[in-house]
C-alpha positions in Angstrom: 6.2 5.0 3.7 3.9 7.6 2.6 4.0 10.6 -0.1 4.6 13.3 2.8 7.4 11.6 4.3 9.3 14.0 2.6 7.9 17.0 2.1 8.5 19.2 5.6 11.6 19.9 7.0 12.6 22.2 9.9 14.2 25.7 8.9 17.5 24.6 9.7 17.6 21.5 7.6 17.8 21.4 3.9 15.7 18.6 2.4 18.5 15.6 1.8 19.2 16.6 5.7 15.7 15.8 6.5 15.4 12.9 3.9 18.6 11.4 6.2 17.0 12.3 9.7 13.4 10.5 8.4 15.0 7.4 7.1 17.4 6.8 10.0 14.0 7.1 11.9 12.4 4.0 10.6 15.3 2.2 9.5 14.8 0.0 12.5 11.2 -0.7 11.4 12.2 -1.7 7.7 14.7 -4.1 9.2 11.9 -5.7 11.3 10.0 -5.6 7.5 12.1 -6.2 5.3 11.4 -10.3 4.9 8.1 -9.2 4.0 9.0 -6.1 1.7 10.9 -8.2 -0.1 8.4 -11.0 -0.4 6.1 -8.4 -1.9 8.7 -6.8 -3.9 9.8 -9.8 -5.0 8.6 -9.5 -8.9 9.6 -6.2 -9.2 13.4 -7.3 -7.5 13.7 -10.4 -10.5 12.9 -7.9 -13.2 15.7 -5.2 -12.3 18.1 -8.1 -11.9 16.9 -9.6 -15.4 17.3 -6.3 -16.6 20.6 -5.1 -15.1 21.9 -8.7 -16.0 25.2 -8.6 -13.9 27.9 -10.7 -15.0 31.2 -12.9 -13.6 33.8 -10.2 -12.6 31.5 -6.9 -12.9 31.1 -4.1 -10.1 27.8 -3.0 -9.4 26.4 -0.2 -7.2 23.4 -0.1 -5.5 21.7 3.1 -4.4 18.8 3.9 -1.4 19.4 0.3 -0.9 17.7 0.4 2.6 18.3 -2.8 5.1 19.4 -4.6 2.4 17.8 -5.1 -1.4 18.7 -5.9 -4.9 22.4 -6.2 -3.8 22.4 -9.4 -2.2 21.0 -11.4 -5.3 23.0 -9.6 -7.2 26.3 -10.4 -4.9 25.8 -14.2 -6.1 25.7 -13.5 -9.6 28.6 -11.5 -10.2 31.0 -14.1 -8.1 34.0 -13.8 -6.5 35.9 -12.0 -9.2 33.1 -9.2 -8.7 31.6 -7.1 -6.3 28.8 -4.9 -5.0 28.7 -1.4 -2.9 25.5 -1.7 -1.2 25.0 2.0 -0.3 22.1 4.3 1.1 21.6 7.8 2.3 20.5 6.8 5.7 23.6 5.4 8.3 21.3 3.7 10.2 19.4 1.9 6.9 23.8 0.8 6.2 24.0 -0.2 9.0 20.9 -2.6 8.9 22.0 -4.1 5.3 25.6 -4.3 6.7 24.1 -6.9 9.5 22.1 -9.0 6.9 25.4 -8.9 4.0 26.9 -10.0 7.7 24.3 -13.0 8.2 24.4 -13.9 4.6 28.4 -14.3 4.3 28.5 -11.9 1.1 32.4 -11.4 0.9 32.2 -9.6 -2.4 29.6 -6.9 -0.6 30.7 -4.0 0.9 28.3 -0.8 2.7 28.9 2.5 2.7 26.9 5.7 3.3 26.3 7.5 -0.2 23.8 10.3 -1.1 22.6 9.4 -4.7 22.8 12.5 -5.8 26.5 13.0 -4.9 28.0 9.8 -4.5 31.2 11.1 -4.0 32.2 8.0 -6.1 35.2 8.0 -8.9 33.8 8.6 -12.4 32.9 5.6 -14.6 34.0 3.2 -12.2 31.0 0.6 -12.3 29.4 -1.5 -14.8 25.8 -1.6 -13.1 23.8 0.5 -10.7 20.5 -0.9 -10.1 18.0 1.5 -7.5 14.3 -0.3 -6.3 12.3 2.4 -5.4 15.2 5.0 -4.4 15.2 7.8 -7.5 11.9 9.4 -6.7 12.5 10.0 -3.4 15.7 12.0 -4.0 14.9 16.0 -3.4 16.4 16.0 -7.5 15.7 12.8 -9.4 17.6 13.9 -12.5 20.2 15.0 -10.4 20.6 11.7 -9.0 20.3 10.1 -12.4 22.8 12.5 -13.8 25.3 11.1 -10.8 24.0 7.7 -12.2 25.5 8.2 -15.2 29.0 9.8 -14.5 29.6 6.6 -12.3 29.1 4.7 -14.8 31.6 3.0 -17.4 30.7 3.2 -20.9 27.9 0.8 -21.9 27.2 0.6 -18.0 23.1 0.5 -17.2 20.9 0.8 -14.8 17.9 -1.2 -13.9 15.8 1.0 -11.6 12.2 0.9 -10.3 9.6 3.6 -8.7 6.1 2.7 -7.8 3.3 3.7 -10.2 0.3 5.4 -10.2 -0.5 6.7 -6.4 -4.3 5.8 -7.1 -3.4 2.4 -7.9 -1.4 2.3 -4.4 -3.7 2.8 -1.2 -1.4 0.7 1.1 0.7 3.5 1.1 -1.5 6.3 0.9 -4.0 5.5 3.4 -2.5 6.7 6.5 -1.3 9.9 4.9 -5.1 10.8 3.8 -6.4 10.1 7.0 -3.8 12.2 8.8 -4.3 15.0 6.1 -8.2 14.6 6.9 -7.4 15.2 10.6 -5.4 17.9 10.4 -2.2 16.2 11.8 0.1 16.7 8.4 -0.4 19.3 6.0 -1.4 17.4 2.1 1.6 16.6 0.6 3.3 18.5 -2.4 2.4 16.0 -5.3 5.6 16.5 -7.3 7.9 17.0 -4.0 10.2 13.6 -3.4 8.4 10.7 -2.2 7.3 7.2 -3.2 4.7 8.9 -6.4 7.0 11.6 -7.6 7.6 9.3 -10.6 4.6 7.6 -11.4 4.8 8.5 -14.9 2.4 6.2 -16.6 4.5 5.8 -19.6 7.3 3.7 -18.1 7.2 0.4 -17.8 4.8 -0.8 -14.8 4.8 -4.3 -12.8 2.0 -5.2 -10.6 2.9 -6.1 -6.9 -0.2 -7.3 -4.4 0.3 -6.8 -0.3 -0.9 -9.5 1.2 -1.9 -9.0 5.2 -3.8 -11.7 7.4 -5.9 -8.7 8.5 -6.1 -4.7 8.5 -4.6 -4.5 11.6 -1.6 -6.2 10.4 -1.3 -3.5 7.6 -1.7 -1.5 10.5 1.2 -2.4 12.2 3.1 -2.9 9.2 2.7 1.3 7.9 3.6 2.0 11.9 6.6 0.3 10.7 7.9 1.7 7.6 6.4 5.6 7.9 8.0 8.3 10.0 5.5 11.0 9.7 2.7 8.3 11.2 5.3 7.5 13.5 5.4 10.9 14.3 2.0 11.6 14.2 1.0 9.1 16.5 3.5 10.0 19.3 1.8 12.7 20.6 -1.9 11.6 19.7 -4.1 9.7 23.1 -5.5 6.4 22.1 -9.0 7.5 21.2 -6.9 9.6 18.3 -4.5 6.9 17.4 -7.8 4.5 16.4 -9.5 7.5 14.5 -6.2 7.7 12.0 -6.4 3.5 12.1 -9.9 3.5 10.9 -9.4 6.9 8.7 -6.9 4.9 7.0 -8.6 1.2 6.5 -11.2 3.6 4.9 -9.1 4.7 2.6 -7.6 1.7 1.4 -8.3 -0.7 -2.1 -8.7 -4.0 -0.6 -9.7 -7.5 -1.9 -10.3 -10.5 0.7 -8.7 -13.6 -0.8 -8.7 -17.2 1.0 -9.1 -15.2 4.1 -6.1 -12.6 3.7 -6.3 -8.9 2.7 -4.6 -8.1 -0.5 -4.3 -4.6 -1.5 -2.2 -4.4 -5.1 0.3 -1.8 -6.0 2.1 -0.7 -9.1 5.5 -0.1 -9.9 7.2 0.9 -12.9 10.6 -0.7 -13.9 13.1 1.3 -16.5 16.5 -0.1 -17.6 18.9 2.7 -19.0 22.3 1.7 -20.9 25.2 4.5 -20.8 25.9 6.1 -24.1 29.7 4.9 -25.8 30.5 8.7 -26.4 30.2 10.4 -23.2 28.8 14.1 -23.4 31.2 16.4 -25.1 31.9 20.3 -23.9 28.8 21.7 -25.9 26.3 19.4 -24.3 26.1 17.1 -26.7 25.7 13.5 -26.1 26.8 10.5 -28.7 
């Protein structure tokens, strides 16, 4: 993932269009990731679910869930009486989490394809949505938070995270600076969707560490999860391929520890509670 992955588009294709056709792209490589996403995400996925705090009997909606996130932990708390919409933009990434609700034996889960910014979803018909790292890659943010809210019953929340400060994050910036540096991509729009486009350092942040046996293994890991190296690297010989590897292990903030490569990230975690009176004709909000 990386903070042009959503930037360019093809003249035809409006941005959500594109922000479909890129995820679908890699969706099979965060499936073949995702034991380790989650193992890194793993802080900032207890504090959304501490913060949502689903209960016995509630319905809860999860947005750009992926191949499967904060849904499934969440499945288990809210019981049979309850149940969870695991959804994403992506029909390929739904696809992907409908396989592991499969392996998992969630009953009280169900997958759909939703665009967070139009859900297409009845109004104030969940208690919860909770969103790990989906909002700021939406081509509107407040858009998709606005949707947030209208789904939402009264007193619903939502526990969402995005990841902090892109200086603090060079596992997932490396590989777009060395392509920029190159000349492969042109530099990304800093306020344009992608993983940084919220990196407000006001809200609350939670440190996450990446943990790799080598670079290589980061290596193969960004080949993974980003469709414009993906994309990159398709076209480019093998002498070109290594000069965006070792562009990129340049670029990154790494640690050695007991033999591993750690390279630390921030995220920032925000829990939001529905106001009782909705907003009124003038605009107003209770």
């Amino acid at each position: 993932m990386s903070s042009s992955d959503f930037v360019s588009a093809p003249a035809d294709e409006d941005a959500t269009a594109a922000s479909r056709r890129r995820w679908g792209a890699v969706a099979g490589g965060w499936a073949r990731q995702r034991g380790r996403f989650a193992e890194v995400a793993a802080p900032v996925t207890d504090a959304l679910v501490t913060f949502l705090d689903p209960r016995p009997g509630e319905r809860i909606l999860e947005l750009a869930a992926g191949p499967g996130g904060v849904g499934v932990h969440v499945a288990r708390l809210v019981g049979d009486r309850g149940s969870v919409l695991v959804s994403d933009l992506a029909p390929e990434m739904v696809d992907a989490a409908r396989a592991q609700v499969g392996e998992l034996g969630l009953g009280n889960v169900e997958t759909r394809v939703v665009d967070g910014q139009d859900t297409g979803l009845p109004s104030e018909s969940f208690d919860g949505v909770v969103c790990r790292f989906g909002y700021m890659l939406m081509p509107d943010p407040v858009r998709g938070l606005a949707e947030t809210a209208r789904v939402l019953r009264s007193e619903g929340r939502v526990a969402f995270a995005v990841w902090g400060d892109r200086r603090a994050n060079s596992w997932g910036t490396a590989a777009t600076h060395a392509l920029v540096e190159l000349g492969l991509v042109e530099p990304p729009d800093p306020y344009g969707p992608g993983p940084f486009a919220l990196d407000d350092p006001d809200r609350l942040a939670a440190a996450v560490a990446w943990r790799f046996p080598s670079t290589e293994a980061w290596w193969e890991v960004m080949r993974d999860l980003s469709s414009t190296l993906q994309e990159a690297l398709a076209t480019a010989d093998p002498a070109g391929a290594a000069a965006v590897r070792d562009r990129a292990v340049g670029h990154l903030d790494l640690r050695r520890v007991a033999g591993e490569v750690v390279v630390d990230g921030v995220a920032r975690v925000a829990l939001a509670r529905v106001a009782l009176d909705r907003a009124t004709e003038d605009g107003r909000s209770g």
